[in-house]
C-alpha atoms as an extended CHARMM CRD file, in Angstrom:
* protein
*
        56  EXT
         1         1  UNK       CA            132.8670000000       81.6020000000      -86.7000000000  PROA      1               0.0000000000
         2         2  UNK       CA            129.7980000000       80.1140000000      -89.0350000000  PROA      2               0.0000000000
         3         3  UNK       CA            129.5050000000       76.4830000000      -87.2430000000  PROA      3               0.0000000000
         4         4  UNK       CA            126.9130000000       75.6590000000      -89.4120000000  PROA      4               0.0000000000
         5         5  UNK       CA            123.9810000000       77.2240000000      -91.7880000000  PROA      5               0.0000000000
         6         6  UNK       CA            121.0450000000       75.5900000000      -93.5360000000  PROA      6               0.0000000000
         7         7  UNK       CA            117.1330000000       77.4620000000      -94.4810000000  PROA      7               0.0000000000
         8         8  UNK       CA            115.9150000000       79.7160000000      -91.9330000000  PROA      8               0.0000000000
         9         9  UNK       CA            118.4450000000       78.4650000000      -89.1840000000  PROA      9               0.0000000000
        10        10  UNK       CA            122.6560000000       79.7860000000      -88.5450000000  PROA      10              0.0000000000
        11        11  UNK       CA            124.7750000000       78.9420000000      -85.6630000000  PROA      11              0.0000000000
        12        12  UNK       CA            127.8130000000       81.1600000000      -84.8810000000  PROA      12              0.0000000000
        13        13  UNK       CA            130.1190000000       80.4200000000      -82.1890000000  PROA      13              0.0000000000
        14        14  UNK       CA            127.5670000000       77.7890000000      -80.4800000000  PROA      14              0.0000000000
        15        15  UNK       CA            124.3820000000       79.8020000000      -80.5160000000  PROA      15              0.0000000000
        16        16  UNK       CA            121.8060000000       79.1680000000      -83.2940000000  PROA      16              0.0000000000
        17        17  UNK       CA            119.9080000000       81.9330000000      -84.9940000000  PROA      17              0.0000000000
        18        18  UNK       CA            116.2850000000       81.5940000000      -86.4750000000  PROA      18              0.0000000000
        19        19  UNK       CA            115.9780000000       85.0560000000      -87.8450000000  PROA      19              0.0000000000
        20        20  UNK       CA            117.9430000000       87.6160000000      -90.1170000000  PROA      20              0.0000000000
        21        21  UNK       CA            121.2830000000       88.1770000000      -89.2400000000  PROA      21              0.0000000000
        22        22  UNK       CA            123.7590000000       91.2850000000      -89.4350000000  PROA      22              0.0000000000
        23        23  UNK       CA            127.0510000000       89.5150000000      -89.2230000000  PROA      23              0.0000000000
        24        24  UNK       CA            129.6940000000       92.0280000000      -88.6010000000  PROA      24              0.0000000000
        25        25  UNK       CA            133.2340000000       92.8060000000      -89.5250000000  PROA      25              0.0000000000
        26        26  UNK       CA            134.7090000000       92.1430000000      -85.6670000000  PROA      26              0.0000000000
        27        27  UNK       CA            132.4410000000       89.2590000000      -85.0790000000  PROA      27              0.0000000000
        28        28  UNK       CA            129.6540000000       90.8610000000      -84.1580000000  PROA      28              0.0000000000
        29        29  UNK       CA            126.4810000000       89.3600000000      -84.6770000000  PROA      29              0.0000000000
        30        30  UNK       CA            122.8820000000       91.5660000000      -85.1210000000  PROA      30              0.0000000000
        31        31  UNK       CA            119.4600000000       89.3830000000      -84.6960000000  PROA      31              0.0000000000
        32        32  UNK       CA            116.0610000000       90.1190000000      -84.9840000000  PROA      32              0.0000000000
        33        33  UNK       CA            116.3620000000       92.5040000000      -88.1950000000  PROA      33              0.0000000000
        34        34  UNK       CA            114.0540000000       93.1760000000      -90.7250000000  PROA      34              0.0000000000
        35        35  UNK       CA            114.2880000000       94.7270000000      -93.8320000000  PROA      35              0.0000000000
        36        36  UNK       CA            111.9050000000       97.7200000000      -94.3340000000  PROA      36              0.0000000000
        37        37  UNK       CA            110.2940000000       96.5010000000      -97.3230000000  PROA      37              0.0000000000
        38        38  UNK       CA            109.5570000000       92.4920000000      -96.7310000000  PROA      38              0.0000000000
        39        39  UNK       CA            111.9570000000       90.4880000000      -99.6170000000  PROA      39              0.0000000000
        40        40  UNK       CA            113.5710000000       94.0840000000     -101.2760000000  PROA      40              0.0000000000
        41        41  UNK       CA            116.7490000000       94.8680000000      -99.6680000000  PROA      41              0.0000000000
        42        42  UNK       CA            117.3370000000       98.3550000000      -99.5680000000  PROA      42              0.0000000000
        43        43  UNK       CA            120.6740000000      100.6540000000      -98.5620000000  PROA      43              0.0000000000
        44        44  UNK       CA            119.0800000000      102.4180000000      -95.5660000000  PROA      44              0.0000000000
        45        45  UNK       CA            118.7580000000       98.6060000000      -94.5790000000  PROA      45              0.0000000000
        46        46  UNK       CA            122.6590000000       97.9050000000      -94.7710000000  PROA      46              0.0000000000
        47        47  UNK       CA            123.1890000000      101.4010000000      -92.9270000000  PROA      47              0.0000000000
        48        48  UNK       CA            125.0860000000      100.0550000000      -89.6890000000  PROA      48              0.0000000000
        49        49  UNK       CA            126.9650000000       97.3280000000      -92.0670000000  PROA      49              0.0000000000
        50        50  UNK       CA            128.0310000000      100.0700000000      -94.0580000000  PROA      50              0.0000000000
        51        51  UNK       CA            128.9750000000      102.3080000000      -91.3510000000  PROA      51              0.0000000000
        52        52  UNK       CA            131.9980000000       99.3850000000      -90.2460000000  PROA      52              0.0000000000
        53        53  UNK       CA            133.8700000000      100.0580000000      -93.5660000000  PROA      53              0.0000000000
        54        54  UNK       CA            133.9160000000       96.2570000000      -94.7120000000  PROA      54              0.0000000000
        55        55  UNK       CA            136.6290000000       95.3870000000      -97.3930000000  PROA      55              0.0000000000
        56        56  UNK       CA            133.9000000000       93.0710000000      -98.9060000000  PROA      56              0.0000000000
């Protein structure tokens, strides 16, 4: 569960992120990623979101 979320800072279940976050469908949560291109998202970047068949 998202406890809170404001600029450059998350905290999920208790534990507070400073950096990009893959959030996943079972509640998994993915740190420390980095898109391959700075600010331009691309698909290979969303690969292992992709690859859990989200309904969203």
């Amino acid at each position: 569960m998202i406890d809170s979320s404001a600029f450059g800072v998350m905290t999920i279940d208790g534990r507070t992120y400073t950096s990009d976050l893959f959030i996943f469908p079972d509640g998994r949560v993915r740190d420390g990623w980095w898109r391959q291109r700075g600010h331009v998202l691309c698909v290979d970047d969303l690969l292992a979101l992709v690859d859990t068949a989200p309904e969203l």
